[in-house]
DRENPA-3360 file (N, C-alpha, C; in nm, 2 decimals, always signed):
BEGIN
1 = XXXXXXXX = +13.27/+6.38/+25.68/+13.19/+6.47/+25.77/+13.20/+6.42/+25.91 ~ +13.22/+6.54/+25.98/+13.25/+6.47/+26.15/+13.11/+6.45/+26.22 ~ +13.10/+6.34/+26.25/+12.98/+6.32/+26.37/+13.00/+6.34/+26.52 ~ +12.90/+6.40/+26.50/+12.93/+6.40/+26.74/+12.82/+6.29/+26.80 ~ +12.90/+6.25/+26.88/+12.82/+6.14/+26.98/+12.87/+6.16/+27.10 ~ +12.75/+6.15/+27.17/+12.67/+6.14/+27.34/+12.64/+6.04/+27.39 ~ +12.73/+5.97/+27.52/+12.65/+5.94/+27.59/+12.69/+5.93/+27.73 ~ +12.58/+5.83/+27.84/+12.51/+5.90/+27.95/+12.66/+5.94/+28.01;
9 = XXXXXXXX = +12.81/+5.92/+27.97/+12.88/+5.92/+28.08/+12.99/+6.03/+28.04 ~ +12.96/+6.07/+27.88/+13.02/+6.21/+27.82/+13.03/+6.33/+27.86 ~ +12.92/+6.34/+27.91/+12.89/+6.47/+27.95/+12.84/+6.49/+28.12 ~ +12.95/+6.45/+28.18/+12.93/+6.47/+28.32/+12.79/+6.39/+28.36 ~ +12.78/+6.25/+28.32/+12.66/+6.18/+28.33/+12.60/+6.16/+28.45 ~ +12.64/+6.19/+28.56/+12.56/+6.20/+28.72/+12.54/+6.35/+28.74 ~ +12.58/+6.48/+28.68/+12.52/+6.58/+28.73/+12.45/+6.60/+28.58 ~ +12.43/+6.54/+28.47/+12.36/+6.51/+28.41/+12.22/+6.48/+28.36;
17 = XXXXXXXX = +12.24/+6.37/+28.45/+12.13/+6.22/+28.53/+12.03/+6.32/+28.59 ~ +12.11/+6.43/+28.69/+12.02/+6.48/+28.83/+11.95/+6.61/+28.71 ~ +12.01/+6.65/+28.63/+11.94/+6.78/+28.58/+11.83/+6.70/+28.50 ~ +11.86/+6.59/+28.42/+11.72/+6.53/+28.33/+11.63/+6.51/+28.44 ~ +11.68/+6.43/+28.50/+11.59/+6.37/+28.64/+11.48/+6.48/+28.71 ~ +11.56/+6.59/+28.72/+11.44/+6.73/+28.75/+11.38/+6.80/+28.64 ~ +11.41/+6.79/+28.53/+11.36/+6.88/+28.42/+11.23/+6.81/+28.36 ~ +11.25/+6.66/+28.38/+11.17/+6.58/+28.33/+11.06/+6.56/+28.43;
25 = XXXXXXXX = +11.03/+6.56/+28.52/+10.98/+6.57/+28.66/+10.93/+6.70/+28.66 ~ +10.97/+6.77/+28.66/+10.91/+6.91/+28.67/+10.82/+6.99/+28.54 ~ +10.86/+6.90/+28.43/+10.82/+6.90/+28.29/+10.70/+6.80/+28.29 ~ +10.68/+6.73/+28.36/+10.58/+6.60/+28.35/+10.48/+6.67/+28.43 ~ +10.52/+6.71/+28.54/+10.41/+6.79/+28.62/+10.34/+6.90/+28.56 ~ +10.41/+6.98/+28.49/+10.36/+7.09/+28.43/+10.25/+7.08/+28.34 ~ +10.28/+6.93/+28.22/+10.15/+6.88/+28.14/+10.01/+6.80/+28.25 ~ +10.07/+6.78/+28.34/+10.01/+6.70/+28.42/+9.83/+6.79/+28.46;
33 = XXXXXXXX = +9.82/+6.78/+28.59/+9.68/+6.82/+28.66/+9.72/+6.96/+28.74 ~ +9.79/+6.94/+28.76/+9.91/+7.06/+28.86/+9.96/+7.18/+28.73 ~ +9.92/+7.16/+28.64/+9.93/+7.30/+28.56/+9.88/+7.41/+28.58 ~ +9.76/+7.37/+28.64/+9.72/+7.55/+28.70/+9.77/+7.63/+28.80 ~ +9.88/+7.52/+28.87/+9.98/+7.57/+28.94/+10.04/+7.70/+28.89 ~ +10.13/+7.82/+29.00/+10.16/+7.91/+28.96/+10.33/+7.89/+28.87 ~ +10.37/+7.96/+28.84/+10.55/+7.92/+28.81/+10.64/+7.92/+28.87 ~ +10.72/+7.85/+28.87/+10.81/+7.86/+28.97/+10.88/+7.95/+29.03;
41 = XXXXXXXX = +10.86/+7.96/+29.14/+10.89/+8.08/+29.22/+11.03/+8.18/+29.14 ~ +11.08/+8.28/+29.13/+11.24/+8.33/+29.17/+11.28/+8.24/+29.24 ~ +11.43/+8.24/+29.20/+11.55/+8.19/+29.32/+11.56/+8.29/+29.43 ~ +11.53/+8.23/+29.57/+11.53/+8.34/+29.71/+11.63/+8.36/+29.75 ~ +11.72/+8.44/+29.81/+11.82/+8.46/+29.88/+11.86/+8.40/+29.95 ~ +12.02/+8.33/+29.93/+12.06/+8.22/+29.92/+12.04/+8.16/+30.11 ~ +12.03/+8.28/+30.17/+12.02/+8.28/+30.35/+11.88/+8.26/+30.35 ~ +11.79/+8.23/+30.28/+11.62/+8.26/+30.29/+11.62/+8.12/+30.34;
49 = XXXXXXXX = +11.50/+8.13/+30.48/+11.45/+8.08/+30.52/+11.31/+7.97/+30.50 ~ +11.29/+7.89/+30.54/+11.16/+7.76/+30.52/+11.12/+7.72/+30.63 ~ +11.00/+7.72/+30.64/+10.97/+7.58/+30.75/+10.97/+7.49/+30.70 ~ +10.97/+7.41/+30.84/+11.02/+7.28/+30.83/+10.95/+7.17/+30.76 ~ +10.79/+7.21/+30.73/+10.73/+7.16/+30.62/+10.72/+7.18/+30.48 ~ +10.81/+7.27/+30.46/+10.84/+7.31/+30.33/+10.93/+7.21/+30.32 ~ +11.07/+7.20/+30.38/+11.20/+7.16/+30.34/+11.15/+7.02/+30.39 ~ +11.04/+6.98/+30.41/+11.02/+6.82/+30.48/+10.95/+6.78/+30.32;
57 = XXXXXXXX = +10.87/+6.88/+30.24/+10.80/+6.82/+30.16/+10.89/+6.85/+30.03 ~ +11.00/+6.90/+30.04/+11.09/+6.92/+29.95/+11.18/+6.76/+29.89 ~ +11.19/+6.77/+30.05/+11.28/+6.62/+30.04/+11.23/+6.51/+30.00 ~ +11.14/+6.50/+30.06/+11.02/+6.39/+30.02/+11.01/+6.41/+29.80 ~ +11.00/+6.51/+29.76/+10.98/+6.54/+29.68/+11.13/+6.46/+29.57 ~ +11.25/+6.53/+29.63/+11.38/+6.48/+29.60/+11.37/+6.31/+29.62 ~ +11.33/+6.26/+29.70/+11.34/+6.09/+29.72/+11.22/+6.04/+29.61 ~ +11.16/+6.10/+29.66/+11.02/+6.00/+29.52/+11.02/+6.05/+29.40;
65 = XXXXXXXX = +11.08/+6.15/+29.35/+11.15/+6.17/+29.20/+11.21/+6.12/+29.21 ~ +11.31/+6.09/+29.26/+11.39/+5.99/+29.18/+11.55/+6.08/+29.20 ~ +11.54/+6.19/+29.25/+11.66/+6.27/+29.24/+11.79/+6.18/+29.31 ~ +11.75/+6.13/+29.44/+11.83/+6.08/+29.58/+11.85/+5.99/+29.48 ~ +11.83/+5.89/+29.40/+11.93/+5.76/+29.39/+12.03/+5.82/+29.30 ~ +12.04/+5.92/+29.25/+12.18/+5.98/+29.22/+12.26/+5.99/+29.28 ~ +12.27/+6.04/+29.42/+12.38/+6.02/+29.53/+12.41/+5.89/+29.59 ~ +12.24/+5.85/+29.58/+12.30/+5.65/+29.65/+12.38/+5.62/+29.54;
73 = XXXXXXXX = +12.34/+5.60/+29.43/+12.44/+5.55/+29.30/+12.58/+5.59/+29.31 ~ +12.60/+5.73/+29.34/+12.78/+5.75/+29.34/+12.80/+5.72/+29.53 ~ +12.74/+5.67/+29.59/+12.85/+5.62/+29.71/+12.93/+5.47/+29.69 ~ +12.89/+5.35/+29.60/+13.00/+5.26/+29.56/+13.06/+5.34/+29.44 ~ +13.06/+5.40/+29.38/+13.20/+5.49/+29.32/+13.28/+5.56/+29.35 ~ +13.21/+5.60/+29.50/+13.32/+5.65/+29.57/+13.49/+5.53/+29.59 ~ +13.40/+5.45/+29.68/+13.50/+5.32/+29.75/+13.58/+5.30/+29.59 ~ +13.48/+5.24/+29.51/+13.57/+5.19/+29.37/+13.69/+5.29/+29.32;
81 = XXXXXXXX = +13.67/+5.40/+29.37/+13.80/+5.51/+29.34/+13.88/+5.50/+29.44 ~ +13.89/+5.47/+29.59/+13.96/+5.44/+29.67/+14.08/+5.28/+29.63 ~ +13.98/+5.23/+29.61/+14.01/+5.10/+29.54/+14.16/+5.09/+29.46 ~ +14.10/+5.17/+29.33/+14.19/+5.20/+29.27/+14.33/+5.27/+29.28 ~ +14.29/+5.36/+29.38/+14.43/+5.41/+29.41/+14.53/+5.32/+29.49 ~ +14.47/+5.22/+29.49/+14.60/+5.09/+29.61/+14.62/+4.97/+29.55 ~ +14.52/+4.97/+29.39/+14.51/+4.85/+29.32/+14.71/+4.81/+29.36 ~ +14.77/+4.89/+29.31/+14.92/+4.80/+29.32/+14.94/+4.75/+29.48;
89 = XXXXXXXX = +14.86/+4.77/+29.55/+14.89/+4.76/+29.74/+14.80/+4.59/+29.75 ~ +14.80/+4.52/+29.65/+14.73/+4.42/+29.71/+14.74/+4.38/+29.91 ~ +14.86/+4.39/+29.90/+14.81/+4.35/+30.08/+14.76/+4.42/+30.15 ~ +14.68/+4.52/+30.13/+14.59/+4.58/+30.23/+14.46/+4.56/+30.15 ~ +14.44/+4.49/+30.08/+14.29/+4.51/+30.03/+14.19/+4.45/+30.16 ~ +14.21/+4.36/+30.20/+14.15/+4.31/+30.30/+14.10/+4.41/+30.46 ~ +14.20/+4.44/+30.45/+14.22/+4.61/+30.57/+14.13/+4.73/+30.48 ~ +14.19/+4.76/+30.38/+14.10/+4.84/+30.32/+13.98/+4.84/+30.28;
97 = XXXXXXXX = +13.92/+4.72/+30.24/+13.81/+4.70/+30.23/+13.70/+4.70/+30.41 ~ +13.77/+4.67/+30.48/+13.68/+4.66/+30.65/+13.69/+4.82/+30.71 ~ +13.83/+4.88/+30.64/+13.77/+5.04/+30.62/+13.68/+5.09/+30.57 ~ +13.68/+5.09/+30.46/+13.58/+5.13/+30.37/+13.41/+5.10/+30.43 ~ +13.38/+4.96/+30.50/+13.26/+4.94/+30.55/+13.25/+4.99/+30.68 ~ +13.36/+5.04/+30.74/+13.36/+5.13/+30.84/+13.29/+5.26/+30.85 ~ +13.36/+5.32/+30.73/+13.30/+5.43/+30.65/+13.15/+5.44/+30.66 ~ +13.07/+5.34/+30.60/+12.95/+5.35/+30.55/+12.87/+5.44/+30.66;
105 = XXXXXXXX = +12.88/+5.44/+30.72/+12.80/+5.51/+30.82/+12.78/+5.68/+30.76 ~ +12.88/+5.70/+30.81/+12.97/+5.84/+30.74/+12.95/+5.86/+30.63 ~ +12.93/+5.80/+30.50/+12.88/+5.86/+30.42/+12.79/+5.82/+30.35 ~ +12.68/+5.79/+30.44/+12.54/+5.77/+30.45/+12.51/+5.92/+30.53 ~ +12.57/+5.96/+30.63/+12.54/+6.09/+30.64/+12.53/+6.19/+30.53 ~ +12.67/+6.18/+30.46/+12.73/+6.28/+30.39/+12.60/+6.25/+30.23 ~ +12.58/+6.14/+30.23/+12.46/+6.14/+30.13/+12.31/+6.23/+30.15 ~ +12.31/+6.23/+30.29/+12.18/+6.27/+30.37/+12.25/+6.48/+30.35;
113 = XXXXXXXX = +12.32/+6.48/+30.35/+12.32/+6.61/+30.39/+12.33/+6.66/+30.23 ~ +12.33/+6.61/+30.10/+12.33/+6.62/+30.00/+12.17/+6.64/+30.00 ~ +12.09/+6.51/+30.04/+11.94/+6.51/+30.00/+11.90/+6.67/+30.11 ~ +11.93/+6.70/+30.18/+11.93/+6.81/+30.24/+11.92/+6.95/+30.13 ~ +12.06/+6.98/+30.09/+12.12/+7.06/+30.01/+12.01/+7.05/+29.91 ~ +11.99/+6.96/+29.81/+11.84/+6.94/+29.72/+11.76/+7.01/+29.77 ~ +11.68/+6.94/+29.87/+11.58/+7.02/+29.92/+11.59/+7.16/+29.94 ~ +11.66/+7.18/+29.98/+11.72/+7.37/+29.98/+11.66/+7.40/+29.89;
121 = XXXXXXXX = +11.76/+7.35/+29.80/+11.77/+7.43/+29.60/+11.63/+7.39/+29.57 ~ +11.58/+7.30/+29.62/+11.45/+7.30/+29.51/+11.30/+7.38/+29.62 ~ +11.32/+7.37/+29.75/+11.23/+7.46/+29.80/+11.26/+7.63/+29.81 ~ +11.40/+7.66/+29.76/+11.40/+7.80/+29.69/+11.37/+7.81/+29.58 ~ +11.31/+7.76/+29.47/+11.25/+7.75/+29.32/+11.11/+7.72/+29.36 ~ +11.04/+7.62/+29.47/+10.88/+7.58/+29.44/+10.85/+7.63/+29.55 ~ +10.71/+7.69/+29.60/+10.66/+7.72/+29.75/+10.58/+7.60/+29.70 ~ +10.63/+7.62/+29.90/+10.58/+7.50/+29.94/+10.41/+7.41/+29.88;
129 = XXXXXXXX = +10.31/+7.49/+29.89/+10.19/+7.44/+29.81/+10.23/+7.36/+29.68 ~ +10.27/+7.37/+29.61/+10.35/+7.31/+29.51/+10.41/+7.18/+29.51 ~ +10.47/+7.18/+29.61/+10.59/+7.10/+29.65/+10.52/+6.95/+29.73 ~ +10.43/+7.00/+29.82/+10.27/+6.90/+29.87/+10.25/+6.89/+29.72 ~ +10.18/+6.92/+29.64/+10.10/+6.88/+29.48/+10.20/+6.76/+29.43 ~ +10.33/+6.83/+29.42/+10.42/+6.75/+29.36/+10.45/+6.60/+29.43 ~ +10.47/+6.63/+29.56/+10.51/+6.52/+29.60/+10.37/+6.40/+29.62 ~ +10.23/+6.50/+29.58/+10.12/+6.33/+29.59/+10.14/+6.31/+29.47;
137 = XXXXXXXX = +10.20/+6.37/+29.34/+10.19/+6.29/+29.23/+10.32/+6.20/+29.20 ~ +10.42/+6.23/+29.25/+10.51/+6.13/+29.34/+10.44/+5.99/+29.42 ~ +10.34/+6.03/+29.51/+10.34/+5.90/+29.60/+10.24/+5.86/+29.51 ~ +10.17/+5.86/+29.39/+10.08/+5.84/+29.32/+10.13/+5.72/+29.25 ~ +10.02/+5.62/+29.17/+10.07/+5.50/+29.09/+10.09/+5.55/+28.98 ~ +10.08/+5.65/+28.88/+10.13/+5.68/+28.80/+10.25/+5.81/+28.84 ~ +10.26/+5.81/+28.98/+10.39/+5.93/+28.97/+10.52/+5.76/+28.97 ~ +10.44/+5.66/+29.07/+10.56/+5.56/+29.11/+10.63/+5.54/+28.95;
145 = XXXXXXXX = +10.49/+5.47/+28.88/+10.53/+5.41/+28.71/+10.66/+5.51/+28.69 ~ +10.62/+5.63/+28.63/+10.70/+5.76/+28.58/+10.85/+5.74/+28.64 ~ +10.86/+5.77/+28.80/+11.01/+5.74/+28.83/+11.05/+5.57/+28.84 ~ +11.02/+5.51/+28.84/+11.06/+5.34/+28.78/+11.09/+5.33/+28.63 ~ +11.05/+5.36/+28.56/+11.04/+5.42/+28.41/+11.18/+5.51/+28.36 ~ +11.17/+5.59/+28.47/+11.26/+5.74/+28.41/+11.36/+5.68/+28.38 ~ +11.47/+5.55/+28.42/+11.60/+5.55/+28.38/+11.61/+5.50/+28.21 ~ +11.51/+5.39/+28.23/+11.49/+5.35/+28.08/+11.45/+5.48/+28.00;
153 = XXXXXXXX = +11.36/+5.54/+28.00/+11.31/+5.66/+27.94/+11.46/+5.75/+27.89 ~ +11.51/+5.74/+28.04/+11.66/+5.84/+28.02/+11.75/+5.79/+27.85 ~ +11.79/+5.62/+27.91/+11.88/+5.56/+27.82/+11.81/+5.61/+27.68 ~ +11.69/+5.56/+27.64/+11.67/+5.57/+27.53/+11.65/+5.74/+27.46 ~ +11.65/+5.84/+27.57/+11.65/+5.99/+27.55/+11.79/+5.99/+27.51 ~ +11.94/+5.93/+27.56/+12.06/+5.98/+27.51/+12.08/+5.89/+27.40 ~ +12.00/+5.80/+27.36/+12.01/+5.70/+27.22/+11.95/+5.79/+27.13 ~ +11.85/+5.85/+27.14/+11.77/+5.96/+27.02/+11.86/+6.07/+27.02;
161 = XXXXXXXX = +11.92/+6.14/+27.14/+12.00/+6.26/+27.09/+12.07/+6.21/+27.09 ~ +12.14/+6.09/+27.04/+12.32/+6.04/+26.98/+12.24/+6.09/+26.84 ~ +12.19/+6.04/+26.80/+12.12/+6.04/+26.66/+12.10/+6.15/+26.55 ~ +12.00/+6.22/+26.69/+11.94/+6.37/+26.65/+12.07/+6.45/+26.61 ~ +12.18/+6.45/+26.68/+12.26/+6.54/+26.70/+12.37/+6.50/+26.56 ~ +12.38/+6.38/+26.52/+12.41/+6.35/+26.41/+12.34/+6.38/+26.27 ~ +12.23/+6.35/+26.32/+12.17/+6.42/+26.21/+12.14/+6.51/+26.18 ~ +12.14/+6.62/+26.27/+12.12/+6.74/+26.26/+12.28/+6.85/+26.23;
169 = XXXXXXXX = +12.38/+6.82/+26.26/+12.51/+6.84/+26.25/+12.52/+6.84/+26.09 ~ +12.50/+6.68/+25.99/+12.52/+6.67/+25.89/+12.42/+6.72/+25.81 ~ +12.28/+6.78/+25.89/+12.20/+6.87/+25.80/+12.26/+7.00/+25.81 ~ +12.31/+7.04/+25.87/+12.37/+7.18/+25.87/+12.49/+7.19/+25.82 ~ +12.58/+7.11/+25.81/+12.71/+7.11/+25.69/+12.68/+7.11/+25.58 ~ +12.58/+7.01/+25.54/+12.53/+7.05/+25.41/+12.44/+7.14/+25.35 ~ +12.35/+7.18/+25.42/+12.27/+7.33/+25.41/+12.39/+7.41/+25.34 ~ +12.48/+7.44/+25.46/+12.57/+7.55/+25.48/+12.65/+7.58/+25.37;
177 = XXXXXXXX = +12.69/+7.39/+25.31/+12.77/+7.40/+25.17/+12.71/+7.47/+25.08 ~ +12.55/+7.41/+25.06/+12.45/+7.42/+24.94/+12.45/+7.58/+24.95 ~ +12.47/+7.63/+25.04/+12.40/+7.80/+25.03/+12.52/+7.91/+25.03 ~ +12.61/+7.82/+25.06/+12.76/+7.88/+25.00/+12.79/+7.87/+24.85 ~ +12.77/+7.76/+24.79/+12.80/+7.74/+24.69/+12.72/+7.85/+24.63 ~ +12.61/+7.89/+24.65/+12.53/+7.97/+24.55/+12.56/+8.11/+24.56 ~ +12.66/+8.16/+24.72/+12.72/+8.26/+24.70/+12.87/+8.28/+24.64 ~ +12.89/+8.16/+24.59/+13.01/+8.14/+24.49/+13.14/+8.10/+24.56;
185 = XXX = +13.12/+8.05/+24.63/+13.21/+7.98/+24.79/+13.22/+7.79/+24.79 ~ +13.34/+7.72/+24.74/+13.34/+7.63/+24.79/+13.41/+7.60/+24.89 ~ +13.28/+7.52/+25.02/+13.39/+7.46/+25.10/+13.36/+7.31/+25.14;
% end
């Protein structure tokens, strides 16, 4: 019987990371005190406009969830793929490396205009009243715990669905045999 297995880095594990990271966050808020909140808006047209307090508490919202260290996390895997492409060039590593810290500036922007981009996407899904809600349960000691928490929480979510999905796979091949066989079908 074939098993399937998952993990964090199978399945596109940084755009992954950023969907558990909002679902779980947005899903925590929901059971939370902020339930009587309304639902989340429609998606607005993609030219739709915000003030600047919307898209300020959006962001805010993207940093203390926990979204932004998805992008800090892939800027040394950026360099480490640079890296790699010259591994046979040993004698520029030294050059390339004072490159590369040259860089940092530059894509520390280019991280910034991602946390940007977030805020977009997620203040066309929440108005803004929301987004204030969300973000004090963010600056909160049980919003802090929650995102300090969340990566452990994460690991041990793709250790249960390695599992679940195994065991659920092999409950369904066998079902499937059992109820074939009774329509006179072996497989």
């Amino acid at each position: 019987m074939k098993s399937f297995s998952f993990n964090r880095f199978s399945v596109s594990g940084t755009a992954l990371g950023l969907a558990a990271t909002l679902s779980i966050a947005i899903g925590c808020l929901s059971l939370s005190s902020i339930a009587h909140a309304q639902q989340p808006a429609a998606p607005q047209a993609a030219a739709a406009t915000h003030t600047q307090s919307h898209l300020a508490a959006a962001r805010e919202v993207v940093v203390l969830s926990g979204m932004g260290r998805t992008f800090e996390g892939m800027l040394p895997t950026f360099g480490d793929q640079v890296r790699q492409n010259f591994i046979t060039r040993p004698e520029i590593s030294n050059d390339l490396n004072a490159v590369l810290d040259q860089l940092k500036p530059e894509l520390e922007q280019r991280k910034n205009e991602m946390l940007d981009t977030a805020a977009k996407i997620l203040a066309n899904r929440i108005n803004e009243e929301n987004l204030v809600q969300i973000r004090t349960f963010f600056q909160s000691t049980a919003g802090q715990q929650y995102v300090a928490t969340q990566p452990l929480v994460l690991d041990d979510l793709f250790a249960a669905l390695n599992t679940w999905v195994g065991d659920v796979s092999g409950f369904l091949i066998n079902r499937v045999r059992e109820e074939m066989r009774k329509k006179g079908h072996e497989i």
